[in-house]
N, C-alpha and C positions, 0 to 999 in steps of 0.2 A: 567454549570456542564457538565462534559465527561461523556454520557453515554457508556460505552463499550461493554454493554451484551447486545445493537444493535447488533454489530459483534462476540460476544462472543455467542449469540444465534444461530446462521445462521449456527454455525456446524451441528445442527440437521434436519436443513433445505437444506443446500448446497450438493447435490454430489459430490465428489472427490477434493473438499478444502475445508480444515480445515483452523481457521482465530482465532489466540491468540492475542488480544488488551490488552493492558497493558498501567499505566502510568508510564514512566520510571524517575526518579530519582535520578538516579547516576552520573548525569552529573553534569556541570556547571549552567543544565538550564534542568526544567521539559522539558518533548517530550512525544508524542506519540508514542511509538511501539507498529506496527501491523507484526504479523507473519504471511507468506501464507505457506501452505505445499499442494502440489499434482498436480492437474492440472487444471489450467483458461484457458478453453477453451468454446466453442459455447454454451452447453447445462447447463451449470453454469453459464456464464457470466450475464444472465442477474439477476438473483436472488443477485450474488457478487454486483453488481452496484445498484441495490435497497436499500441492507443493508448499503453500502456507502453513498447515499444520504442521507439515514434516520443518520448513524451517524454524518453527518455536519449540521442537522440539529440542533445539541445542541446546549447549550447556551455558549459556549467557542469562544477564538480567541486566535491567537499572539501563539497557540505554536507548534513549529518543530513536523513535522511529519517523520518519518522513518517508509519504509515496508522494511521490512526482506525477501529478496527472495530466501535466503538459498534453502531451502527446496522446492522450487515451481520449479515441473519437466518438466512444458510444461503452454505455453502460446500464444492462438490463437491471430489473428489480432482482434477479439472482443475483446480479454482478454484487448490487447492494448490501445481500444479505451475505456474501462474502466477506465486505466492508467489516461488517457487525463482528464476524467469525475474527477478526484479525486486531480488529477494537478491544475483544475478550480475550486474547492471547498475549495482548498486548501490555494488558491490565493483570494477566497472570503472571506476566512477566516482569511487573511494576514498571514499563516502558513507556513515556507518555508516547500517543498517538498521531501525526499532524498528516494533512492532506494539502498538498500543493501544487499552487497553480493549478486548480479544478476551470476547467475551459465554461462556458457557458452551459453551452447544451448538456452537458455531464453534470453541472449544478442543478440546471432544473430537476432533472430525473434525482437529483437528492433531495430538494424542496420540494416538488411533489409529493414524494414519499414520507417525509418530513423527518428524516433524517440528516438534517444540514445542522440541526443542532448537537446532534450529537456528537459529533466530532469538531475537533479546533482545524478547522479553515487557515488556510497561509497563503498570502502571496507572495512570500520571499523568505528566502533563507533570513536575510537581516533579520526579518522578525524575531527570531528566536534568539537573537543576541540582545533585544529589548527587554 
């Protein structure tokens, strides 16, 4: 079972990101959408990556996850290595991984780092009906 309101709690817990989990449905195939809004940086990252853990701890597998980064204004090299922590749970989960709608400035800070390859990039849901 997907518990959500792991992540859907941490609002009242996290300063400065907000995190809406949802199981999304409108696909061709259930997914997980997570939305971030604000900023993943040093002083939140670590509470963000506890919530993480705890939500792979559920009893699910096998399905696509999607975070939504629309709305996420700023992301430190923690926030990053968070990124990684959730790549690998992801993968223990046998869950592919996708990141969406990465704003600019949020891509640099993954190209610099050079982690833009490491993860599948999306600008739209469609894509994953391709």
């Amino acid at each position: 079972m997907i518990d959500f309101d792991v992540l859907n709690r941490a609002n009242d817990l996290i300063d400065d990101l907000k995190i809406e989990a949802v199981l999304d449905t409108t696909g061709n195939q259930d997914r997980i959408l997570i939305r971030l809004q604000g900023v993943l940086g040093h002083l939140n990252t670590v509470e963000f990556a506890d919530r993480i853990i705890e939500f792979f701890q559920g009893d699910w597998k096998g399905i696509p996850i999607i975070i939504d980064l629309k709305d996420l204004q700023y992301i430190s090299s923690s926030g990053i290595g968070t990124f990684t922590t959730i790549r690998m749970q992801a993968d223990h989960k046998n869950s592919d991984l996708y990141l969406l709608k990465m704003n600019q400035k949020v891509r640099q800070v993954f190209d610099q780092l050079g982690f833009s390859s490491f993860f599948r990039l999306i600008d739209s849901l469609e894509e994953l009906q391709e």
